[in-house]
N, C-alpha and C positions, 0 to 999 in steps of 0.2 A: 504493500500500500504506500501511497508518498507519503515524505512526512510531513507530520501536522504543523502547519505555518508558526514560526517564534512568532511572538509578541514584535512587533517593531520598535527599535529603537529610534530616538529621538532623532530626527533628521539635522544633522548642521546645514548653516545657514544657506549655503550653497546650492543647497536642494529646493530651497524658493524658487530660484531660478527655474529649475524641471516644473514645478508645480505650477507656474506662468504659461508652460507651452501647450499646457494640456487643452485649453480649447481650444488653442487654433489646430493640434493637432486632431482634437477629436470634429474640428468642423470639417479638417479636409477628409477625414475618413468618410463623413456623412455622406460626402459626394462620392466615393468611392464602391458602390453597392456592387456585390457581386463578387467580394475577396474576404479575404481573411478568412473565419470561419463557415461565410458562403461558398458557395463552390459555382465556378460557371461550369457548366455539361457542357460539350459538346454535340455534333449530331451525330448519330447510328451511323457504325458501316458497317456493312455486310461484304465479303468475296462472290462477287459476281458467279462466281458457282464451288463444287465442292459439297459435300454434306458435311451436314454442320456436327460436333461435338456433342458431349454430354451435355451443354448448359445450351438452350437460346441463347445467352446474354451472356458475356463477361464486363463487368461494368473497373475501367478500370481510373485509379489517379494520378496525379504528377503536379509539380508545380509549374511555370514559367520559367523557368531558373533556366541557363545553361548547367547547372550542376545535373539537372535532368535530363541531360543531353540525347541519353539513350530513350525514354521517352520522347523527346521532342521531335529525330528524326525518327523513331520505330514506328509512331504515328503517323509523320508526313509523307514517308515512304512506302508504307503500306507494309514493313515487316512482321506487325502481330500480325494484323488482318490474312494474310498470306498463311501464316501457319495454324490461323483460327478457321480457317475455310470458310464453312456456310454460320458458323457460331458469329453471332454481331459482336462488334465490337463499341461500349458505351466509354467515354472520356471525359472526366471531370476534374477541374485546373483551381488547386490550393495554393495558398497563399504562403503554407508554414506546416511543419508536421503533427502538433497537436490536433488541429484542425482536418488532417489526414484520419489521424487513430481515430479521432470521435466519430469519422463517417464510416470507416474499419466496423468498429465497434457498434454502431446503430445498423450495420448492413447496406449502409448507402452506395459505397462501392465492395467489390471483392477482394482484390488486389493496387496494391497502392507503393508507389517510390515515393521514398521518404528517408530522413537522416536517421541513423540511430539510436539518441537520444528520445523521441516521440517514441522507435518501435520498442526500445527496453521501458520507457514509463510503460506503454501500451499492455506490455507482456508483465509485468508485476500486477500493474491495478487489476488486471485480470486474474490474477494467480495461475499464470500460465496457460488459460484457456482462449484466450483472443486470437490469438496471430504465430504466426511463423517468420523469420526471414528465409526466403529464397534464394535467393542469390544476390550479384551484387550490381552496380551501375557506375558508379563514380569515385574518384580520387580525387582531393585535393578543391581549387576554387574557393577558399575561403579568404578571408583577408581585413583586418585590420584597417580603413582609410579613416581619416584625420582633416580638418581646416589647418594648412602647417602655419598660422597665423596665431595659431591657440595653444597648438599642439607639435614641439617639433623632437620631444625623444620622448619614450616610453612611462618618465616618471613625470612628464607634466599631463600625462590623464588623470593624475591621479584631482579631483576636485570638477573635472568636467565632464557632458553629458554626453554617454554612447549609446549609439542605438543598437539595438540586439532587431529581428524578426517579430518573435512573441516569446513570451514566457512559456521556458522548460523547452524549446526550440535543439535542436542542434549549436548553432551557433550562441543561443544564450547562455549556455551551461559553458559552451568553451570560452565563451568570456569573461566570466562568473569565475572560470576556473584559474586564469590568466591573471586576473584580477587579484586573486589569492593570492597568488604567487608571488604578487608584484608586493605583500605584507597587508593590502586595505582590505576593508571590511563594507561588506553591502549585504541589505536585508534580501533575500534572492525572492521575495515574495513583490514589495515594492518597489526595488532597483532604486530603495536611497542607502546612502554612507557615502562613504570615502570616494567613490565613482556615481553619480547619479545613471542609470541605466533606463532607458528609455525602451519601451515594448513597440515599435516602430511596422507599419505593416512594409513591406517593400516596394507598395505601389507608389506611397506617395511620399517616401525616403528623401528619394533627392531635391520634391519640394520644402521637406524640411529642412534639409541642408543648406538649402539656398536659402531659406529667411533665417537663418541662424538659430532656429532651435536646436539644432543638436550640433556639438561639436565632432561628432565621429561616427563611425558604427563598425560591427564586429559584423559583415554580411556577404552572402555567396557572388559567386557573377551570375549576371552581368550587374547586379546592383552596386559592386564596390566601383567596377570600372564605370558605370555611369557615373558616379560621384568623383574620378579621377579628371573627366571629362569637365567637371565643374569646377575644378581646381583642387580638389583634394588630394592628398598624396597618402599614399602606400607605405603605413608605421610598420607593421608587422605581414606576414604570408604564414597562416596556419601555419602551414607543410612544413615548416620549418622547426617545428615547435614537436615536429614525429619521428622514429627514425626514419632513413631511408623517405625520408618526405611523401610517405604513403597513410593516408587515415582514412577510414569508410566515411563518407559524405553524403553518398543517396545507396539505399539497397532496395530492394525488393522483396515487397512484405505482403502476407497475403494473410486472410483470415481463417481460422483454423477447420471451420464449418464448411468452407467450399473448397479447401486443400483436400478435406476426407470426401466429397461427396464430387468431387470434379478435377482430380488431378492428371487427367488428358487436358484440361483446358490451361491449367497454371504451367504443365509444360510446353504447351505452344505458346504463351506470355513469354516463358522462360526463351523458348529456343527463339522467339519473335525477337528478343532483346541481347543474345548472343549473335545471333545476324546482324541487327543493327549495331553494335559495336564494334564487329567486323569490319564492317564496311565504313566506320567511322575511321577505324586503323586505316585502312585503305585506301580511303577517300577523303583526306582531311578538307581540304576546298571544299569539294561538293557536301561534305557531312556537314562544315559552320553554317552554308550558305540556306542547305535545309533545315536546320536549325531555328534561323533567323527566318526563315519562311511560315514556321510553324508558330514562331513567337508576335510575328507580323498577323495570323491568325487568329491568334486568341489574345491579341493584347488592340490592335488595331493599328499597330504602327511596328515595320523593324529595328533593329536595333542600326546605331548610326554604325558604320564603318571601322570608325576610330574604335569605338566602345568594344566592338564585337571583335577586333584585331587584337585588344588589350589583353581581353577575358579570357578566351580562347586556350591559348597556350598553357594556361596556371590548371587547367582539368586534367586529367587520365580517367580513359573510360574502359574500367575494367570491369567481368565477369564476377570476378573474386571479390566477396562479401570482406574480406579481410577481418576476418572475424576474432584474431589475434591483436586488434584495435578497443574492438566493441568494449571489453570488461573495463579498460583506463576510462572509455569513457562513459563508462555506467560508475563509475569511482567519484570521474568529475562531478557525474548531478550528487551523486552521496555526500559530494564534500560541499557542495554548493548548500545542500538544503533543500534540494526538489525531489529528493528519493531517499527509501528507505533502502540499506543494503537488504539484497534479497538472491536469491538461486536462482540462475541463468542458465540453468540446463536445459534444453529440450529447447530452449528459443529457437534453435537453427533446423532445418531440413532441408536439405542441401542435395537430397539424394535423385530430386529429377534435376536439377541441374549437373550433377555429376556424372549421371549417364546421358544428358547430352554429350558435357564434353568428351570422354569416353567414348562417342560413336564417332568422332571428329577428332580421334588421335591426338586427341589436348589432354596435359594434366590434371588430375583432380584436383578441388579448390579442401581444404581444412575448416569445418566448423571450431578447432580449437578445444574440442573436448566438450562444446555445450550442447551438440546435435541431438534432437527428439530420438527417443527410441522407438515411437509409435508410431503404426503405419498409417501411411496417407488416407 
């Protein structure tokens, strides 16, 4: 279960500040319907032919992010749908991962890309009845940016205001976590202390960058580099912060109810999103550019040029859930105060993914010792 919220402590004075931005920030959100914890659908696709799978429907999620890359092209190219045959294919675009688990978890969608932060709260609050992770989708894309007019080394954040996504996020915990490190103290409930942390949706980040409510944020691309774009500069690079600059950043989670009753269909998701990573290896041009086609789709505009040249490079889009990561950062939210330490066994099922690779003379990926022992 998470743990139970401390009492807050007294905010210094600093924190007035944060507490001034909140209604401009909550008017811009007003305008923004359709994020955060709404979800925009997309429309049905069906394969033009084929018989369809165990499910009519596989309804699945993702966010906007380049971090979701392999969602972004696996939809715009038609890789699930191809390995989904005549089974539709339903797509609904989150904002942040808690947001993901609650629609996990209510049955909204089936399967969902999401960081792993969301999918370990997901899998405790449940007592390991919710969800699975699959496999995996991303590396790396996270990043630190800054106004370097406020902020130009590491120990002058300490008193200003960073945005995180949402609370208990991926990225909010690794800031939270960072934050520790750095000796200051913040309430991980209200994002006051020693750091004011601001719960920020990413749609409308960079307008609050531009009127100076926030001095920085801890967020995925393309939102860090759209913020470079506005002058912000680059404090820290997660990846840096890992060995070997590799951390899980989006995996592939599905919920545990349609794993057992439909896992013909989560392995064609699965092998849908090994194709498209593929050919993201292969294809780096044509993979950014459908990318950015797909973002131009469900945002209403692509990314500019610069932005999308920036972002790019800082992802690895890998197969491997890197599950040899997941436990440090199920540690981070424990240390943060958004989780209770709990048993991580069984979280992983890894096994239609491994017999993909396995048909495709690729290595097996490691759940690390936590894989389910129960059959699909």
């Amino acid at each position: 279960m998470p743990a139970t919220p401390r009492p807050p402590r007294a905010a210094p004075r600093r924190g007035l500040a944060a507490v001034a931005v909140v209604p401009l920030l909550m008017a811009v959100l007003a305008s923004c319907l359709g994020y955060g914890s709404q979800a925009v659908t997309d429309e049905v696709k069906v394969a033009p032919e084929g018989p369809k799978l165990s499910a009519d429907t596989v309804r699945v999620g993702y966010f906007a992010n380049l971090t979701h890359g392999t969602a972004l092209v696996g939809d715009r190219e038609g890789f699930f749908q191809k390995e989904l045959r005549g089974t539709a294919l339903r797509t609904s675009v989150f904002n942040a991962g808690p947001s993901a688990v609650e629609a996990l978890n209510a049955g909204s969608v089936d399967i969902a890309f999401m960081g792993p932060s969301p999918a370990v709260n997901g899998y405790v609050r449940s007592g390991g009845d919710s969800l699975r992770i699959v496999g995996g989708a991303a590396s790396g894309g996270v990043r630190l940016v800054v106004n370097p007019d406020r902020i130009a080394s590491p120990a002058d954040v300490k008193g200003k205001r960073i945005a995180t996504p949402q609370l208990g996020n991926t990225q909010d915990v690794a800031f939270l976590d960072w934050a520790a490190s750095q000796g200051w103290r913040i309430d991980p409930q209200s994002g006051k202390g020693d750091v004011s942390v601001l719960r920020v949706d990413n749609k409308i980040l960079p307008d609050a960058y531009r009127s100076g409510s926030v001095d920085g944020a801890w967020v995925p691309e393309p939102v860090a580099s759209r913020l470079v774009a506005q002058g912000a500069k680059v404090l820290l690079d997660e990846a840096s912060l890992w060995p070997d600059e590799r951390f899980a950043i989006t995996n592939i989670v599905v919920a545990r109810g349609f794993l057992a009753e439909h896992p013909d269909v989560v392995e064609a998701v699965l092998r849908g999103a090994v194709r498209a990573n593929a050919w993201i290896g292969a294809h780096p041009k044509q993979a950014k550019d459908a990318a950015n086609a797909q973002l131009r789709k469900l945002n209403g505009k692509p990314l500019p040029g610069a932005v999308l040249d920036s972002a790019w490079p800082s992802l690895r889009f890998t197969d491997d859930p890197l599950a040899r990561t997941l436990h440090e950062q199920a540690d981070h939210a424990v240390k943060a105060g958004l989780l209770e330490r709990a048993d991580l066994s069984g979280i992983y099922d890894l096994r239609l993914l491994n017999k993909i690779l396995k048909s495709e003379n690729r290595p097996e990926v490691t759940d690390a010792g936590r894989g389910t022992k129960q059959s699909p």
